[in-house]
Backbone as JSON, one array per atom type, in Angstrom:
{
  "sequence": "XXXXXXXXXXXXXXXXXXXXXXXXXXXXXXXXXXXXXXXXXXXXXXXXXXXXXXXXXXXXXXXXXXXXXXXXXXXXXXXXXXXXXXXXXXXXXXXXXXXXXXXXXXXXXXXXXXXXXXXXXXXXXXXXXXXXXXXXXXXXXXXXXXXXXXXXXXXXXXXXXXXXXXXXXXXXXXXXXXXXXXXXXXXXX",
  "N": [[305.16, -4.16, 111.81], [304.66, -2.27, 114.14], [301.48, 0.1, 115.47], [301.06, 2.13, 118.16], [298.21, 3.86, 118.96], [297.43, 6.95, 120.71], [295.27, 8.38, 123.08], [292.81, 11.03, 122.82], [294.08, 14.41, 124.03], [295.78, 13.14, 125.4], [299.74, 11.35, 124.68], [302.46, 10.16, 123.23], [304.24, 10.24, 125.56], [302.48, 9.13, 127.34], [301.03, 7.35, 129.99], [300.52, 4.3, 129.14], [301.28, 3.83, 126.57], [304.48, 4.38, 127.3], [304.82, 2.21, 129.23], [303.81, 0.06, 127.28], [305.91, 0.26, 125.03], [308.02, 0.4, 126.28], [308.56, -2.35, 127.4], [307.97, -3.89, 124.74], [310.35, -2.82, 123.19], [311.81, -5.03, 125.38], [311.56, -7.27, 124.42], [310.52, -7.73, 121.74], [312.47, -6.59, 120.23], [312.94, -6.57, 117.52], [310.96, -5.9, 116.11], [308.92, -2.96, 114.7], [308.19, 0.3, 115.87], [305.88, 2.36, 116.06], [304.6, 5.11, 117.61], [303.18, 7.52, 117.14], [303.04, 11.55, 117.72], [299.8, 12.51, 118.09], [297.92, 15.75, 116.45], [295.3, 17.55, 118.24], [293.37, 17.52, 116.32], [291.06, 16.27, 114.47], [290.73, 15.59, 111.11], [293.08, 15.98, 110.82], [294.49, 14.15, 112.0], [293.69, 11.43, 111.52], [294.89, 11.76, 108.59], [297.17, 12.02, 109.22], [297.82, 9.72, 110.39], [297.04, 7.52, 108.68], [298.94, 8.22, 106.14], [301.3, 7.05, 107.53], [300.42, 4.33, 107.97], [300.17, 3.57, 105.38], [302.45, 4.42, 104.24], [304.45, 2.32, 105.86], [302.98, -0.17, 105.12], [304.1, -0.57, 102.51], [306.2, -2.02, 102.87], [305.86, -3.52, 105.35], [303.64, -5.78, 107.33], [301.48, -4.31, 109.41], [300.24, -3.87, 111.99], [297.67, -2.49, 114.75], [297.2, -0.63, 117.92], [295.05, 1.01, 120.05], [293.85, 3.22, 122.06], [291.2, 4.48, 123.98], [290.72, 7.61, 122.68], [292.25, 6.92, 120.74], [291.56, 4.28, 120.17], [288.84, 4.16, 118.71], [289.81, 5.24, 116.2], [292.02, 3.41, 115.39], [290.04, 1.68, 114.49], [288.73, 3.19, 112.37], [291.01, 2.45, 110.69], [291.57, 0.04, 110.82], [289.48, -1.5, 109.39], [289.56, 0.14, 107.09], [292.26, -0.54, 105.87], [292.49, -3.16, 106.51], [293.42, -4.35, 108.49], [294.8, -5.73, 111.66], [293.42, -4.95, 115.25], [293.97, -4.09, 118.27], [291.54, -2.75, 120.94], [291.87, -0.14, 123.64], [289.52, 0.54, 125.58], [287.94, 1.79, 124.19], [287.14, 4.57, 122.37], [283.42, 4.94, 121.1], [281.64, 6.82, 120.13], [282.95, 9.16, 119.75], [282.59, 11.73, 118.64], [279.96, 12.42, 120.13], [281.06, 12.1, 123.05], [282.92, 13.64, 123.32], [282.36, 16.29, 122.77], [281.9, 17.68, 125.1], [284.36, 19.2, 125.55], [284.5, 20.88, 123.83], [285.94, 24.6, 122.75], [288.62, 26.3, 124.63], [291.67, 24.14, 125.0], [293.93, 22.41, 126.95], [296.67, 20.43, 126.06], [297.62, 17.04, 128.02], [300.25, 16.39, 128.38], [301.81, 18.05, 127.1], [301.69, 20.68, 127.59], [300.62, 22.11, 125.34], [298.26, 24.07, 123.94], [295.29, 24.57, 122.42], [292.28, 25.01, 120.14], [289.43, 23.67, 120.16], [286.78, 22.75, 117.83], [283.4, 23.01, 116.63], [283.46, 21.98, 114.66], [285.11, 20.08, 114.47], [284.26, 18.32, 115.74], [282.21, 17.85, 113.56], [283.89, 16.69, 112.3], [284.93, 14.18, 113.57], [282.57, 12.74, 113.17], [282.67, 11.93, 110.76], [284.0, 10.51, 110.09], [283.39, 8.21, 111.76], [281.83, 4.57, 111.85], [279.08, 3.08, 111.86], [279.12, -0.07, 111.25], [280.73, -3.01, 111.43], [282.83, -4.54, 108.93], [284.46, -6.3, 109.4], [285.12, -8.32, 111.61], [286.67, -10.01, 113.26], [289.26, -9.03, 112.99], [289.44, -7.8, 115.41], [290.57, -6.96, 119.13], [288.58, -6.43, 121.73], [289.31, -4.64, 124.83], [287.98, -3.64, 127.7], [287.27, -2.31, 130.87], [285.05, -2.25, 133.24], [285.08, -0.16, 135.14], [285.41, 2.34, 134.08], [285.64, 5.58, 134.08], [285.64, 7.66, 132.42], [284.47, 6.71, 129.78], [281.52, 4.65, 128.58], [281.89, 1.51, 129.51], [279.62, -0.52, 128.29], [279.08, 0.52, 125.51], [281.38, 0.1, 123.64], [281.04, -2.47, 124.38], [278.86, -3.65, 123.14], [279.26, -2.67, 120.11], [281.58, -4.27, 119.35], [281.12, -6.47, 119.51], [280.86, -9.12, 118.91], [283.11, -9.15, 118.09], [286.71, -10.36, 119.65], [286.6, -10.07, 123.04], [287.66, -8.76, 125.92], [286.47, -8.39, 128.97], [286.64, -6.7, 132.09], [286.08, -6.25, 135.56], [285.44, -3.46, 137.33], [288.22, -1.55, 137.52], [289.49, 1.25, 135.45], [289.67, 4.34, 133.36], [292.17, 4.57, 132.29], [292.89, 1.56, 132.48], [294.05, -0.05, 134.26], [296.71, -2.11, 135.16], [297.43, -2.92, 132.54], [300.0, -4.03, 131.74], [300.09, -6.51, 132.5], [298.57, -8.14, 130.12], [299.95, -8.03, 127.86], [301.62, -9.74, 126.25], [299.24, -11.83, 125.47], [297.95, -9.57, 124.28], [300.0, -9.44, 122.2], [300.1, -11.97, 120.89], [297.13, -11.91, 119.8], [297.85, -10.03, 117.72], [299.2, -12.04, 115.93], [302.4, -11.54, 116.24]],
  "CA": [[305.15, -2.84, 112.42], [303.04, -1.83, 115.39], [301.29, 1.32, 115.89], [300.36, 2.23, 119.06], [297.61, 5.3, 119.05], [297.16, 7.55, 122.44], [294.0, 9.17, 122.89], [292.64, 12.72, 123.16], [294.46, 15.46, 124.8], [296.97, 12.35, 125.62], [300.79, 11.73, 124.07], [303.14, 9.09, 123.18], [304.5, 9.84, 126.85], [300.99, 8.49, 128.43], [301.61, 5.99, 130.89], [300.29, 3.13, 128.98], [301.9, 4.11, 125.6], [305.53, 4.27, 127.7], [304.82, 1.11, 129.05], [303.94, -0.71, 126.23], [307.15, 0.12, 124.02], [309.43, -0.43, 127.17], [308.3, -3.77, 127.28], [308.63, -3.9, 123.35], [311.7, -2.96, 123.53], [312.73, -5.77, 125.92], [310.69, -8.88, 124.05], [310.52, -7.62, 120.69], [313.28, -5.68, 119.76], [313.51, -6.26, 116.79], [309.49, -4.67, 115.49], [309.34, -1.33, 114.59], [306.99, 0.58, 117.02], [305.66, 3.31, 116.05], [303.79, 5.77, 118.53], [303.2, 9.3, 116.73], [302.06, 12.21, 118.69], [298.66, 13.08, 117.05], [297.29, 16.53, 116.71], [293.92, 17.41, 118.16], [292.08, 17.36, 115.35], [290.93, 14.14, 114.04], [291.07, 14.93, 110.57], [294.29, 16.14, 110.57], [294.9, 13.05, 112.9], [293.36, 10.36, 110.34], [295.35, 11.68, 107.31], [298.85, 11.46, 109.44], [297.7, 7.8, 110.31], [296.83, 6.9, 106.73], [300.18, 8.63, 105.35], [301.85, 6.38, 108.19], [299.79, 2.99, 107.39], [300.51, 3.4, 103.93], [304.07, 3.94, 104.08], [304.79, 1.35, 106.14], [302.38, -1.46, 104.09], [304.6, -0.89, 101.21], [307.49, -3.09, 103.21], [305.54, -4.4, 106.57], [302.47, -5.92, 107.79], [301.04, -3.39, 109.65], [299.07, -4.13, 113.27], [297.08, -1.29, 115.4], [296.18, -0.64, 119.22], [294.44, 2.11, 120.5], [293.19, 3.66, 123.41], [290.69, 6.09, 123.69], [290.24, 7.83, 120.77], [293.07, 6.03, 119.45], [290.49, 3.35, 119.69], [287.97, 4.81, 117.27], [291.03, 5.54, 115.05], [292.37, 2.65, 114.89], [288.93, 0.8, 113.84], [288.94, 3.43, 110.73], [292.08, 2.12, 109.84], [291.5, -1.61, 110.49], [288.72, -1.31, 108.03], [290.08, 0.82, 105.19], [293.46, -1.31, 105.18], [292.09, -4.91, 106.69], [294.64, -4.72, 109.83], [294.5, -6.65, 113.05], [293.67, -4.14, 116.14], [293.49, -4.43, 119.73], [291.25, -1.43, 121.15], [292.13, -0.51, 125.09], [288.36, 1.2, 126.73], [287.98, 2.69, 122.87], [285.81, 6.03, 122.18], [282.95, 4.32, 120.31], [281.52, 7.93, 119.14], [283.78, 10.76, 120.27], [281.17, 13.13, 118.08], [279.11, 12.72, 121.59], [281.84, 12.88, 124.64], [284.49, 15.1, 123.04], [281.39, 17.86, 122.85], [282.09, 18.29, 126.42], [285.24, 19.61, 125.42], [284.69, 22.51, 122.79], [286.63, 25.3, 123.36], [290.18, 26.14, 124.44], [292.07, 22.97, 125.79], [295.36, 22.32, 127.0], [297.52, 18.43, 126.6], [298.15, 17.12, 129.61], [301.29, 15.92, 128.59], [302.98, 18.75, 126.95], [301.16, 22.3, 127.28], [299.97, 22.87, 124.22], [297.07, 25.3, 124.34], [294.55, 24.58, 121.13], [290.77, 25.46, 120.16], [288.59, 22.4, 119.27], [285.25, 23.81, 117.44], [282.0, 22.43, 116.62], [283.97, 21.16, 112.87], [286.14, 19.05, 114.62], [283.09, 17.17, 116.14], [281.84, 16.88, 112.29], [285.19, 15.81, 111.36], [285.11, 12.93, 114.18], [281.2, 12.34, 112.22], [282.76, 11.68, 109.1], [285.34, 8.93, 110.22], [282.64, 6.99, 112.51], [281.84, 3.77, 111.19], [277.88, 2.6, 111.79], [279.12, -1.34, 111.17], [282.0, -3.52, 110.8], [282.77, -5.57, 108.12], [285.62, -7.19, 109.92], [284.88, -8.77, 112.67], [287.74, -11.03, 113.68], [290.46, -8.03, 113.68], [289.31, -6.63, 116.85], [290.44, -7.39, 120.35], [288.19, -5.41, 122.7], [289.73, -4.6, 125.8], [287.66, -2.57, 128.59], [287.42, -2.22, 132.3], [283.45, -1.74, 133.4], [284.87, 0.54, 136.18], [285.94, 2.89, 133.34], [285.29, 6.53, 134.61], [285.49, 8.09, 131.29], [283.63, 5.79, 129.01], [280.67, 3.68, 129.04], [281.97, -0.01, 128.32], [278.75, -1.19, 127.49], [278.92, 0.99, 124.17], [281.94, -0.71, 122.82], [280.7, -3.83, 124.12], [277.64, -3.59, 121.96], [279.78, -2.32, 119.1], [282.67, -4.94, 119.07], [280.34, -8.04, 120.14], [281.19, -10.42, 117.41], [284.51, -9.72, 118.29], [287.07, -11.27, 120.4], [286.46, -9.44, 123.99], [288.29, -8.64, 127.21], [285.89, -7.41, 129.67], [287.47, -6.83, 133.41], [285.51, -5.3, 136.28], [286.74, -2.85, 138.15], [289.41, -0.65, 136.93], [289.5, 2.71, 135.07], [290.17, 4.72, 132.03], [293.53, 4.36, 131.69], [292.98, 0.61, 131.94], [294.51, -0.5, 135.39], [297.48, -3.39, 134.99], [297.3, -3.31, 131.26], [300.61, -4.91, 131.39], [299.34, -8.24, 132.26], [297.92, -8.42, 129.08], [300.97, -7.26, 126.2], [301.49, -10.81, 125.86], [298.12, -11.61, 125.17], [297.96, -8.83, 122.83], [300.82, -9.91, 121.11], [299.53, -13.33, 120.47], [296.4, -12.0, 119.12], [298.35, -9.89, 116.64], [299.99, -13.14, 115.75], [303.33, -10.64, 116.35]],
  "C": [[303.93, -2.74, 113.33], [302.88, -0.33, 115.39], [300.37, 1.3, 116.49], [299.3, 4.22, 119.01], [296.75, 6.05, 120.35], [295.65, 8.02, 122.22], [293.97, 10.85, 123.13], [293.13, 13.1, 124.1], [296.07, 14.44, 125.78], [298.68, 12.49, 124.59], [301.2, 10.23, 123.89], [303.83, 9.01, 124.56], [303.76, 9.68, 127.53], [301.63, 7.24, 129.21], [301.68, 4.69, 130.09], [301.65, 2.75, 127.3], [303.5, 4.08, 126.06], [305.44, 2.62, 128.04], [304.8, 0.0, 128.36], [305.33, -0.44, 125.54], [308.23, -0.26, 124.74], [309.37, -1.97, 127.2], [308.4, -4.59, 126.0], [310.01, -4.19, 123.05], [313.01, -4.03, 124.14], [312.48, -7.11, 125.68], [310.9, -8.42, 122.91], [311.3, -6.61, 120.05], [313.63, -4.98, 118.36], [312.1, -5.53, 115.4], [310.06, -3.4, 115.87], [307.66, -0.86, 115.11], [307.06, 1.9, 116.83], [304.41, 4.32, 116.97], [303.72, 7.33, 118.47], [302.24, 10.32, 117.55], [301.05, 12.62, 117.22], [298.28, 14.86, 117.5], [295.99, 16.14, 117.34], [292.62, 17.44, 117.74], [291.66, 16.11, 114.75], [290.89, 14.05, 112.21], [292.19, 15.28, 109.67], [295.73, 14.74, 111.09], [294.9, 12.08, 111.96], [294.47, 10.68, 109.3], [297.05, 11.34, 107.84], [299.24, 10.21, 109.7], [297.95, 7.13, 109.38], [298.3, 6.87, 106.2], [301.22, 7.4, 106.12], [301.79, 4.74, 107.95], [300.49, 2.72, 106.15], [301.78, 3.45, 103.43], [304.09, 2.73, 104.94], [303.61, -0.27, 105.44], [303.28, -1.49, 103.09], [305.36, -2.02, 101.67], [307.43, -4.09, 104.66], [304.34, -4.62, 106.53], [302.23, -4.9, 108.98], [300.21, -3.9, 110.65], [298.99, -2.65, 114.33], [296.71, -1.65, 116.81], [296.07, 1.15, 119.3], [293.83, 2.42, 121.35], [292.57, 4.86, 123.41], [289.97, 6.47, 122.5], [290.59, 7.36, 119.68], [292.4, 4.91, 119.03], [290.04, 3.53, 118.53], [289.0, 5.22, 116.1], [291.39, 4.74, 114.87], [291.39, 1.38, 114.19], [288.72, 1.56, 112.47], [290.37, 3.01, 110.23], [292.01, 0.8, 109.36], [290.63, -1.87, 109.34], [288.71, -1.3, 107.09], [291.11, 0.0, 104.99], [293.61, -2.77, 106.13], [292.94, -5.26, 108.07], [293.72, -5.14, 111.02], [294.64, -4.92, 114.1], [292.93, -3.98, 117.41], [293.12, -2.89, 119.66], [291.25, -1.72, 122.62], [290.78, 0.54, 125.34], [288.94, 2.53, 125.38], [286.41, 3.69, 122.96], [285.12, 5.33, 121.31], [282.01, 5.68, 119.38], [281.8, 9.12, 120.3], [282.95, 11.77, 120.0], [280.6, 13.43, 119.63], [279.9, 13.31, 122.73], [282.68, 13.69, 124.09], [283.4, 16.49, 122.75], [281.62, 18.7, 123.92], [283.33, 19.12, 126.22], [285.92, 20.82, 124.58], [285.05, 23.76, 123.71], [288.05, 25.28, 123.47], [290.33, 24.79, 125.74], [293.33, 23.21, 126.47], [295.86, 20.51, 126.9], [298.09, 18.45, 128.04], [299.27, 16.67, 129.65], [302.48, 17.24, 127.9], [302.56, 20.07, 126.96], [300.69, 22.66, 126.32], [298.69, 23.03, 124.34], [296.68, 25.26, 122.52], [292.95, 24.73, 121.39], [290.43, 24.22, 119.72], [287.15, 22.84, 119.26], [285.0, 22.06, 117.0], [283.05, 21.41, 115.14], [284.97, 20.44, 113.23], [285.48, 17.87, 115.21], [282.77, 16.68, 115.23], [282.72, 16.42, 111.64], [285.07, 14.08, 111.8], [283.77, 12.17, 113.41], [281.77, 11.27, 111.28], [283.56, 10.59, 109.09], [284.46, 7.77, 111.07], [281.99, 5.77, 111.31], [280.56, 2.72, 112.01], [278.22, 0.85, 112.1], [280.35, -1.64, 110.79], [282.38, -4.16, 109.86], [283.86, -6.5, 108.3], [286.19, -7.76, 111.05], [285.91, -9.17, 113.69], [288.76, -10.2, 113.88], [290.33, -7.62, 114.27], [289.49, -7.61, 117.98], [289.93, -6.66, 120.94], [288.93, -5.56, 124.08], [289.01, -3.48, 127.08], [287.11, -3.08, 129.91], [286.02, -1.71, 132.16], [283.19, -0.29, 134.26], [285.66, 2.28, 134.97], [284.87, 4.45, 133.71], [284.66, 7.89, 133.66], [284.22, 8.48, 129.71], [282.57, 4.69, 129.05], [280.67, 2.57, 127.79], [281.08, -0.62, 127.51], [278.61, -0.63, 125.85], [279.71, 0.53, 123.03], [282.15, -2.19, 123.22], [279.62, -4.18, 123.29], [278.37, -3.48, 120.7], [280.41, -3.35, 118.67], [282.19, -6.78, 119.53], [280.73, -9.18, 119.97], [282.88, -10.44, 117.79], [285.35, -10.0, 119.63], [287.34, -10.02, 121.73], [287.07, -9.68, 124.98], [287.68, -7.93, 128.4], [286.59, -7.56, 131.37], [286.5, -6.15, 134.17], [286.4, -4.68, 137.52], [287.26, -1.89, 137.14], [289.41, 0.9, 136.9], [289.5, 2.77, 133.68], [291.38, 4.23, 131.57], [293.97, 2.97, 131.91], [294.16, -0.09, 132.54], [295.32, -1.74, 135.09], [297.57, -4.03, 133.67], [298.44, -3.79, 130.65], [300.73, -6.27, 131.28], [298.55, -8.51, 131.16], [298.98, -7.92, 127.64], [301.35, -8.71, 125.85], [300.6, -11.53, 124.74], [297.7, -10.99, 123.67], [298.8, -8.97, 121.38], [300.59, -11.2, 120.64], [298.53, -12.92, 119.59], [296.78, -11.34, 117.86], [299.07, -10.77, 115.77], [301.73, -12.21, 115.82], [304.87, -11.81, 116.9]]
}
């Protein structure tokens, strides 16, 4: 089972998140690809992950990507339940840039109009993860020209592990189909 995780204020209809499963779809038909919309809370977000992880471990191996925030989400998962997970130009502490964002929001993919307070910053706190203890399940993946995020933070973070640095690009991680291959190799998938 794959689960792909979007980032903040993103959807399962994000560009990259469509792309990836169409391409799924036409190589690997026969994985189960899961791509749940998340709320914008993170730790209402984490517990629908977990509930998700954990059902599907009972009857699959279980592999993670993430983008974004889905990044940082999918490194508390790889962690707590040992999984393999590519991160695409991952939030390495959201606590900091999602501050910019307190207040009312809107998704840019489906309208929904929500508040994100100060306790959703100490929620994102409480899921960050200081050190890894699992080196080898991470593919880093980030673009330097990343508009968003500053690569060097989850190049420092993810060092030890197996890295994709590109220059150039963006956030949303410019031609990130030339690489689902790739990705699928390193999941052994």
């Amino acid at each position: 089972m794959l689960l792909y995780i979007h980032g903040f204020n993103s959807s399962p209809a994000s560009y990259k998140a469509t792309l990836f499963r169409e391409w799924l779809d036409q190589h690997y038909h026969e994985l189960v690809v899961e791509i749940p919309y998340l709320k914008p809370y993170p730790a209402e977000s984490i517990k629908q992950l977990e509930t998700l992880v954990e059902h599907w471990l009972q009857t699959e191996a279980v592999t993670v990507v993430g983008s974004s925030l889905g990044g940082f989400y999918a490194t508390w998962l790889a962690e707590k339940y040992n999984l393999k997970a590519v991160l695409v130009n991952p939030s390495v502490k959201p606590f900091e840039t999602l501050a910019a964002y307190l207040g009312e929001n809107k998704n840019f993919y489906n309208d929904d109009h929500y508040l994100f307070e100060q306790q959703h910053v100490e929620e994102l706190k409480r899921f960050y993860l200081p050190q890894l203890q699992r080196v080898e399940n991470y593919l880093l993946m980030v673009q330097t020209g990343d508009e968003t995020l500053d690569f060097r933070e989850a190049t420092a973070k993810y060092c030890h592990s197996q890295n994709i640095i590109e220059y150039g690009g963006d956030h949303g991680f410019r031609h990130f189909e030339r690489w689902f291959s790739y990705i699928m190799r390193f999941l052994a998938l």
